[in-house]
VMD Tcl script that builds the backbone (N, CA, C; Angstrom):
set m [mol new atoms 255]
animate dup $m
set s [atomselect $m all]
$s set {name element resname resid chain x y z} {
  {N N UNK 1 A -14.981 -13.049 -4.548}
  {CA C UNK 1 A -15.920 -12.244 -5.278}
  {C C UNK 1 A -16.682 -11.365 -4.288}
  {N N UNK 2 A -16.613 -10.303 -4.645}
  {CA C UNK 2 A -17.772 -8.759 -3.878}
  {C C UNK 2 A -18.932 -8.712 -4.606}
  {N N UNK 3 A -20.199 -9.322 -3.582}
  {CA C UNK 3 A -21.938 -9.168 -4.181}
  {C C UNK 3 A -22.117 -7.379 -3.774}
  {N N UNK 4 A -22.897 -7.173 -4.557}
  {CA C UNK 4 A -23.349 -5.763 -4.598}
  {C C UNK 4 A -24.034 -5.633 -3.060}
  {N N UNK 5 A -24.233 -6.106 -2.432}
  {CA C UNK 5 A -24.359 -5.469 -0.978}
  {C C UNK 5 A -23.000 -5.355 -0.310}
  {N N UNK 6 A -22.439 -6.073 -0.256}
  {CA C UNK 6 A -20.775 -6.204 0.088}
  {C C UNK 6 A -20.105 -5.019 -0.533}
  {N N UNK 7 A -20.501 -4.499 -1.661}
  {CA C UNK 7 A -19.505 -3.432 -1.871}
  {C C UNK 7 A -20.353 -2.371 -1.184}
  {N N UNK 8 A -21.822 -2.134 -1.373}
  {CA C UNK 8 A -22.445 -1.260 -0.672}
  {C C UNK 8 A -22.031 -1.344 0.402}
  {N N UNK 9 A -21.781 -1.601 1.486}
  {CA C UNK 9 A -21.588 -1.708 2.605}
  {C C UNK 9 A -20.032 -1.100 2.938}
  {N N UNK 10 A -19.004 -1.945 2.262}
  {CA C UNK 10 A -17.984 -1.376 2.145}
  {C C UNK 10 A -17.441 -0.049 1.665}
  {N N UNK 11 A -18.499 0.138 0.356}
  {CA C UNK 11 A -18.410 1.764 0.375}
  {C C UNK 11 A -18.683 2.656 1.309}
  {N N UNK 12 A -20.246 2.658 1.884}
  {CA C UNK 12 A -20.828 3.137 3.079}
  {C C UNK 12 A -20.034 3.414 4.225}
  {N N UNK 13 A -19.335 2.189 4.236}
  {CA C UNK 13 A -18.675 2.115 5.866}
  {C C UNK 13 A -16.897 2.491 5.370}
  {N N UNK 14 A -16.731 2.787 4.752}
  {CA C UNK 14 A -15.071 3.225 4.821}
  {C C UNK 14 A -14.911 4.228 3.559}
  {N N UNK 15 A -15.410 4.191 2.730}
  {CA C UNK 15 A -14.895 5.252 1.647}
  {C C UNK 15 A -15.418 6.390 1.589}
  {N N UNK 16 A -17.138 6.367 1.657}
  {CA C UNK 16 A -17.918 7.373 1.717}
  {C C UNK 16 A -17.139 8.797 2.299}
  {N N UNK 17 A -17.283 8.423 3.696}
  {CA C UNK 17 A -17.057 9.666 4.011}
  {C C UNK 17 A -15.558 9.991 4.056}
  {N N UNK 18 A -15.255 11.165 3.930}
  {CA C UNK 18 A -13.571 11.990 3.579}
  {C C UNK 18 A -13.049 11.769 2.298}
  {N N UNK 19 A -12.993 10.393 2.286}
  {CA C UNK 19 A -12.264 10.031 1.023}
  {C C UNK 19 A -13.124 10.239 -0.222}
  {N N UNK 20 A -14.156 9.465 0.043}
  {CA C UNK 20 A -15.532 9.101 -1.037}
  {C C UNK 20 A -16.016 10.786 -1.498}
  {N N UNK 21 A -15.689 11.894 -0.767}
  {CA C UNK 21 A -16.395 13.252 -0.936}
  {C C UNK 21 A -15.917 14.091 -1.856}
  {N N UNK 22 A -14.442 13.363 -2.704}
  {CA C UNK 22 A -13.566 14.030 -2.951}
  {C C UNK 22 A -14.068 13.839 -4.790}
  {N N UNK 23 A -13.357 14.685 -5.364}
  {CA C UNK 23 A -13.740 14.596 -6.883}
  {C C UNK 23 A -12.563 13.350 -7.455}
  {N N UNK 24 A -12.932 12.787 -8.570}
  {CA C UNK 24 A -12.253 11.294 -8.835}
  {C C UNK 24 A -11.175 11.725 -9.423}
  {N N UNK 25 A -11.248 13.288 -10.300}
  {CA C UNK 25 A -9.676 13.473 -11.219}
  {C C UNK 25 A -9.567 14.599 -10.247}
  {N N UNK 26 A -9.584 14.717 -8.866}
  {CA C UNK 26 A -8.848 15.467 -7.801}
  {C C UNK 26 A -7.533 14.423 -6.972}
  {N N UNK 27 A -7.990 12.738 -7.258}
  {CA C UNK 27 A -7.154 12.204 -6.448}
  {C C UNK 27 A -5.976 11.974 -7.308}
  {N N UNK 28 A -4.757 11.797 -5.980}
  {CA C UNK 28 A -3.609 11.434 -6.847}
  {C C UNK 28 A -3.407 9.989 -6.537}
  {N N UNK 29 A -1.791 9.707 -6.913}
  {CA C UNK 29 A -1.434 8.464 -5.942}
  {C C UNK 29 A -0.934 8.462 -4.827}
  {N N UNK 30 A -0.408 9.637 -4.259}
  {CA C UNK 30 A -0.575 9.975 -2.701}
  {C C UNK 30 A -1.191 10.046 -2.162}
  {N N UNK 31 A -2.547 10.029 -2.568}
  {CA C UNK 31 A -3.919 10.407 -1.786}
  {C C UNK 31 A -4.265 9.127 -1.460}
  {N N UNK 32 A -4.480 8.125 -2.342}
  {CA C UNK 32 A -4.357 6.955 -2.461}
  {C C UNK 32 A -3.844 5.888 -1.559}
  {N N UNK 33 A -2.675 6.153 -1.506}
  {CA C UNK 33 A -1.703 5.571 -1.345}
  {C C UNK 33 A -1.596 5.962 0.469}
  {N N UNK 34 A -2.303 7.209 0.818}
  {CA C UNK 34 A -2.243 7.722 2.342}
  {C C UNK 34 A -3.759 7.217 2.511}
  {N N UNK 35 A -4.387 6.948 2.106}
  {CA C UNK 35 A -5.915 6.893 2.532}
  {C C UNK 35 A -5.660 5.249 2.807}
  {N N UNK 36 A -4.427 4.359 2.374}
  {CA C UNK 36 A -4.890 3.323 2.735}
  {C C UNK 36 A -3.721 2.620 3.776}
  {N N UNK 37 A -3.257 3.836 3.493}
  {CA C UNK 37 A -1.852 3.746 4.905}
  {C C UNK 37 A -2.969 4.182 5.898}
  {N N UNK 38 A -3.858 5.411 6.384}
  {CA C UNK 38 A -4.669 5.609 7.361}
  {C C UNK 38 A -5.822 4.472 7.362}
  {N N UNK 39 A -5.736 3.564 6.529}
  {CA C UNK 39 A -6.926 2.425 7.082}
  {C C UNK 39 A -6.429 1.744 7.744}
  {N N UNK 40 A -5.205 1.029 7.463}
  {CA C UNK 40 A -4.192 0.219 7.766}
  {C C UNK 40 A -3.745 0.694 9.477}
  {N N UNK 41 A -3.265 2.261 9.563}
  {CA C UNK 41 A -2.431 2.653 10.647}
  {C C UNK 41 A -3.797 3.343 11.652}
  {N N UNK 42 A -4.438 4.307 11.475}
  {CA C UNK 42 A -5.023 4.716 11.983}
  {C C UNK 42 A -6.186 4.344 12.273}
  {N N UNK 43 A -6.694 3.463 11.921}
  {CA C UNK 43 A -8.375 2.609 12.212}
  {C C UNK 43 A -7.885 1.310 12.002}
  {N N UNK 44 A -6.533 0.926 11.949}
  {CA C UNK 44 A -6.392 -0.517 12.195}
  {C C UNK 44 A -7.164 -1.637 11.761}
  {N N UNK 45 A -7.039 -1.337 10.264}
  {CA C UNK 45 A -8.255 -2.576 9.928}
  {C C UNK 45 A -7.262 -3.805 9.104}
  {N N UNK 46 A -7.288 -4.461 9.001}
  {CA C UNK 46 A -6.426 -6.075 8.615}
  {C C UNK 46 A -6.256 -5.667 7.039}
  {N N UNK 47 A -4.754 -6.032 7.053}
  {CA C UNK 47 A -4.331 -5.993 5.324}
  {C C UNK 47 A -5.316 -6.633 4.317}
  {N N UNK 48 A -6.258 -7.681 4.815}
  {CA C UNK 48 A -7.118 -8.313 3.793}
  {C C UNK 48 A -7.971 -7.278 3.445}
  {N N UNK 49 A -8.722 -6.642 4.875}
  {CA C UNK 49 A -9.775 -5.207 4.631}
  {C C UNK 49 A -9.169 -4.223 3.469}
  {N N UNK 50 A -8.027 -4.138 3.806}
  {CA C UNK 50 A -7.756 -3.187 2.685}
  {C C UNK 50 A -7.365 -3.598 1.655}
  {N N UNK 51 A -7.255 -4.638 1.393}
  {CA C UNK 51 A -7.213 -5.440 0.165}
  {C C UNK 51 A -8.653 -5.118 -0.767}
  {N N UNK 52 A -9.624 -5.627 -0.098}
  {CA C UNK 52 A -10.848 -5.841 -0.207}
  {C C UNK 52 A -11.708 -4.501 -0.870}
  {N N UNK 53 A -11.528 -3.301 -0.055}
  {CA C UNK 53 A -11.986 -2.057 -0.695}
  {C C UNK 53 A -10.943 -1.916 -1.742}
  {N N UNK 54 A -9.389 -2.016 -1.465}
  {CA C UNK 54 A -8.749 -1.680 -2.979}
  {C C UNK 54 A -9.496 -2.439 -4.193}
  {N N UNK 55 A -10.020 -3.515 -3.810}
  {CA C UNK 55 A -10.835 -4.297 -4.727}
  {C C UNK 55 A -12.422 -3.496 -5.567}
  {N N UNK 56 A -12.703 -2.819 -4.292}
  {CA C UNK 56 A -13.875 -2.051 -4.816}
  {C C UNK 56 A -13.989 -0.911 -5.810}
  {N N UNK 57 A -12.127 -0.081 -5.439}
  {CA C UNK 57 A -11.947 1.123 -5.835}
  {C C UNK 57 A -11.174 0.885 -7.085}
  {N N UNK 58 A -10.710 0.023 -7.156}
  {CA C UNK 58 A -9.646 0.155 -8.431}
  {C C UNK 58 A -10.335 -0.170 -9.694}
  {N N UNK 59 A -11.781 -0.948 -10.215}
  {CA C UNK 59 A -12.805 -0.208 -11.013}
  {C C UNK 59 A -13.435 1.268 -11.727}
  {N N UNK 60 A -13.578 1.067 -10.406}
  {CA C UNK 60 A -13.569 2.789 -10.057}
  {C C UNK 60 A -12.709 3.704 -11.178}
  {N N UNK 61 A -11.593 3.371 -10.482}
  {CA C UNK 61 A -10.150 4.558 -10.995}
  {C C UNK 61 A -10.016 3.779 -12.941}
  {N N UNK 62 A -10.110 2.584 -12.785}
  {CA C UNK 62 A -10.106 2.145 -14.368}
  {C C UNK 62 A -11.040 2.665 -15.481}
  {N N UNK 63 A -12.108 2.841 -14.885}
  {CA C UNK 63 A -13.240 2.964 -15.824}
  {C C UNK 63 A -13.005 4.515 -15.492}
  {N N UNK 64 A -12.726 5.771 -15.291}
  {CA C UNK 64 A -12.052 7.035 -15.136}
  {C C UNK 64 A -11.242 7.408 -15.996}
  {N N UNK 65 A -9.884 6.517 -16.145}
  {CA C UNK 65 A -8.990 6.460 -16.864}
  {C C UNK 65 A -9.744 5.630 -18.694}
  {N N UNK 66 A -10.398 4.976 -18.782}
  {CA C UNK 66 A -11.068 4.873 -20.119}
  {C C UNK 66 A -11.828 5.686 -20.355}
  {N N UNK 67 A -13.004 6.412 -19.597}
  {CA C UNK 67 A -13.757 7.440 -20.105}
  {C C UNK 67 A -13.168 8.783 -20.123}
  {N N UNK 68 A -11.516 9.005 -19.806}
  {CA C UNK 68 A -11.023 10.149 -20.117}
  {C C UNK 68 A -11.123 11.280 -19.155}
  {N N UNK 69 A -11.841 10.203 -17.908}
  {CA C UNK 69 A -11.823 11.512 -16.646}
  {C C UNK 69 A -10.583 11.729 -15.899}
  {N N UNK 70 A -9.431 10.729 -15.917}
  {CA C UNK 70 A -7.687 10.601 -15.705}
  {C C UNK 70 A -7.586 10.308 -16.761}
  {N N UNK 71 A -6.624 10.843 -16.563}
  {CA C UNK 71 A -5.460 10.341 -17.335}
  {C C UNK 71 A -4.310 9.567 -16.894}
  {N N UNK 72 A -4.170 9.139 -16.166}
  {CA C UNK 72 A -2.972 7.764 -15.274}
  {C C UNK 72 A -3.656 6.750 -14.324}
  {N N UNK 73 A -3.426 5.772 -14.291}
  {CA C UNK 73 A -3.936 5.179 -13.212}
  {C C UNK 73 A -3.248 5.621 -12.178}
  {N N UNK 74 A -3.932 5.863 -10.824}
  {CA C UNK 74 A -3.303 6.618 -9.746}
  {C C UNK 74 A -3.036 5.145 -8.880}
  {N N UNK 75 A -3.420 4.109 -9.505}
  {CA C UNK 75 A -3.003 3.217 -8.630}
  {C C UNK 75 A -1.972 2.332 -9.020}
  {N N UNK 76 A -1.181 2.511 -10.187}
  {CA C UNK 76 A 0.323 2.317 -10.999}
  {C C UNK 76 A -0.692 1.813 -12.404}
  {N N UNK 77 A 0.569 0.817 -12.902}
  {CA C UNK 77 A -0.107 0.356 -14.142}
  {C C UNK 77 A -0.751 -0.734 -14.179}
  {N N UNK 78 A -1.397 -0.877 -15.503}
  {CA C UNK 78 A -2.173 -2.420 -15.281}
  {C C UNK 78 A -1.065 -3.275 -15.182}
  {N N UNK 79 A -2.007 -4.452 -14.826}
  {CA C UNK 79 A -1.349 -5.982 -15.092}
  {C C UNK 79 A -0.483 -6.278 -16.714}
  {N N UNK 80 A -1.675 -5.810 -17.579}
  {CA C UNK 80 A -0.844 -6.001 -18.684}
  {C C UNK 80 A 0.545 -5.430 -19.252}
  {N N UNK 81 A 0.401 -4.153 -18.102}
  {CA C UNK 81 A 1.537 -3.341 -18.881}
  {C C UNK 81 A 3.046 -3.757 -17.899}
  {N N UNK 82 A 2.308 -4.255 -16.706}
  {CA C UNK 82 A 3.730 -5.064 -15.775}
  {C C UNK 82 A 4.337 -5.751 -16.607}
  {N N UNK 83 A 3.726 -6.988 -17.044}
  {CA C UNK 83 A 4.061 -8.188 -17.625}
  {C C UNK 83 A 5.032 -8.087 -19.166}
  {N N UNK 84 A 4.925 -6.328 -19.761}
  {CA C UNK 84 A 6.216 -6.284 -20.517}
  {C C UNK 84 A 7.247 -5.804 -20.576}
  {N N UNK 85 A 7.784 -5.408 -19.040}
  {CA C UNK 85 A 8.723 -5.479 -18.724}
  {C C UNK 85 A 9.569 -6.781 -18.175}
}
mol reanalyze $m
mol bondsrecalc $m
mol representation Tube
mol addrep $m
């Protein structure tokens, strides 16, 4: 579980800036998908770290996609929609 300082912090310190500046129905899933290949490759932070903010962000992108600001999840589909295939 992420306490609201924990995500503050985690936002602050890795999303905010470059990524965090960007408009929410500007990102794709390449953007995505490279922003966490450059956490991973280029600032070298541990697959759990990026586990951890994907944890922060993928709220984020859900509640976007219900209020009609996307239209796709840029981060694939839900859980529910895996499970009927």
């Amino acid at each position: 579980m992420i306490y609201a300082g924990q995500h503050a912090l985690i936002t602050d310190h890795f999303v905010r800036e470059g990524f965090g500046q960007r408009k929410i129905g500007e990102i794709k899933y390449f953007d995505v998908m490279y922003f966490y290949y450059y956490l991973l490759n280029e600032k070298d932070l541990q697959a759990n770290t990026v586990d951890t903010i994907h944890t922060v962000l993928h709220p984020t992108f859900q509640l976007a996609v219900r209020d009609g600001i996307i239209r796709l999840m840029c981060y694939g589909r839900d859980k529910k929609e895996r499970g009927k295939e």
